[in-house]
C-alpha angles and dihedrals in degrees: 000000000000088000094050091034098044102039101243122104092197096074114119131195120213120187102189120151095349090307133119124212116179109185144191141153110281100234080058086057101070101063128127088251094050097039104027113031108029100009144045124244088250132117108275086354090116125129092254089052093051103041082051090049087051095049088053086041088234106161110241107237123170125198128194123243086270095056096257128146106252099206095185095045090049099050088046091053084048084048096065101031076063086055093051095044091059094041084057086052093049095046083056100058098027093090115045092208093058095038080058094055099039092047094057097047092054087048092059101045101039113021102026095093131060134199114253118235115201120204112204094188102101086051116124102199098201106215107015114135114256082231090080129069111190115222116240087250099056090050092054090051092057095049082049091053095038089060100034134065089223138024132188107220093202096169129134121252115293106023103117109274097155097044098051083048085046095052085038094050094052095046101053084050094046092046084049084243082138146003116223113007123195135200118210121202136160122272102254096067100026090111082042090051092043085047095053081046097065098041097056099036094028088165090049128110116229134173114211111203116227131220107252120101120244126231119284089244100068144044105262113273089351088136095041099048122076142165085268083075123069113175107039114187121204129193114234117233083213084229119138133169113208114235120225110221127234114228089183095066094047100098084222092041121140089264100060090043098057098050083050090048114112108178126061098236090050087047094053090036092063100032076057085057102044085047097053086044092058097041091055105092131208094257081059093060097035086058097044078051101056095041093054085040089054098051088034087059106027127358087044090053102049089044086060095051093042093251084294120132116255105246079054098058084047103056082049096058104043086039089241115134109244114217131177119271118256135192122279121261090243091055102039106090086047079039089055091049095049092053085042 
């Protein structure tokens, strides 16, 4: 398109790591085609500049000597990046043989796939106590689980997580899916995960895993944990060590893409990027982990309540007034002389 549109039959297109470079010799840069027509008279401002910016969607912003933002140069350089745009849209359809091929090509990369839905409606759930009523929503996360190796439960506080993991957890063990499930959770609700358990699957046998370490000698609870048990729950250490990847080993790694690499931009581009990946370091990656850690777990979860506490929201949401525990009848007089 640029060789046939811009009048110059030396222009070459590169596609390495998400990135376009469209490339031609510099003296072929400054024609009435490339400066005129589809370009500005403005350093990298060509035609060629601005059709590679629009291939990497890099928006197009021009600043005067004095670092200042140029508004009219800049939406005139939008402007023909526009033009181009459209000419690319018209040298796809305008023969019928390449439109076919192009339009097969986009089909199976990008439309090809769709994006599964799972209905838990028809599920039987064997065992599971008639006090609870599963939400829609939690049926169709066990289906999901149930048919994926892995599943992201993204739901608010108090939706029934554990209970979707609970039902999920049984029925992987009842379908044979797999032998022995566990569930991990951290230490402070492990005895609040191993109650829920019992009180939706009351039949059901469940090790509860305890606090204390094991010896060194052994895997934690592997003489204590049989086929009688089918829902094991282990308590998590909360230790991680962060894994540095391997770029060498990724069949479209740097590496790869360098020594693919034809023109001289797209060569220094990636050696910039092989330089700034060595030169991250693994304090680096341990931070960024315990900041995301920190909203994931926190600051994520009491956004999405409104800073409320959750018994609040939940009153809220079920129209019941939430008011602070108090002692027992039976323990209020003990309760008053304590306070005495």
């Amino acid at each position: 398109m640029a060789q046939q549109t811009f009048g110059e039959p030396d222009i070459t297109a590169e596609h390495i790591g998400e990135r376009w470079t469209v490339e031609v010799a510099n003296y072929k840069r400054h024609g009435r085609l490339m400066r005129e027509i589809w370009g500005m008279q403005r350093d990298k401002c060509d035609a060629v500049s601005l059709l590679e910016a629009v291939c990497s969607s890099r928006s197009v912003v021009l600043h005067t000597d004095e670092g200042v933002l140029d508004v009219q140069a800049t939406f005139a350089a939008q402007a023909k990046c526009e033009e181009v745009t459209q000419e690319f849209q018209k040298w796809i359809f305008g023969d019928p043989e390449r439109t076919q091929v192009l339009v097969a090509e986009y089909n199976r990369r990008f439309t090809s796939l769709r994006a599964p839905r799972y209905d838990g409606s028809k599920l039987r759930l064997p065992g599971r106590s008639d006090h609870f009523v599963s939400h829609f929503y939690q049926r169709n996360a066990v289906a999901r689980i149930i048919a994926e190796p892995a599943t992201l439960l993204d739901h608010v506080v108090g939706a029934g997580k554990a209970g979707t993991m609970l039902m999920a957890t049984m029925e992987l063990r009842r379908l044979g899916v797999v032998r022995q499930p566990w569930i991990v959770v951290p230490n402070q609700i492990i005895e609040q995960v191993g109650r829920e358990a019992a009180q939706w699957y009351p039949a059901a046998k469940i090790l509860l895993h305890c606090r204390r370490p094991a010896p060194v000698h052994r895997p934690i609870g592997s003489q204590r944990m049989g086929h009688r048990h089918r829902a094991p729950i282990r308590v998590h250490r909360n230790r991680c060590r962060p894994v540095r990847a391997s770029t060498a080993s990724k069949p479209n790694s740097t590496s790869c893409q360098l020594q693919s690499a034809e023109s001289d931009r797209t060569k220094k581009a990636v050696e910039r990027a092989i330089k700034t990946a060595q030169e991250r370091s693994i304090d680096d990656v341990e931070l960024s982990t315990a900041e995301w850690v920190t909203w994931y777990i926190q600051e994520r979860l009491h956004e999405a309540l409104g800073y409320v506490l959750p018994a609040e929201h939940e009153a809220a949401l079920t129209g019941t007034s939430h008011t602070a525990s108090q002692p027992t009848p039976a323990l209020a007089t003990e309760w008053e002389q304590n306070l005495g």
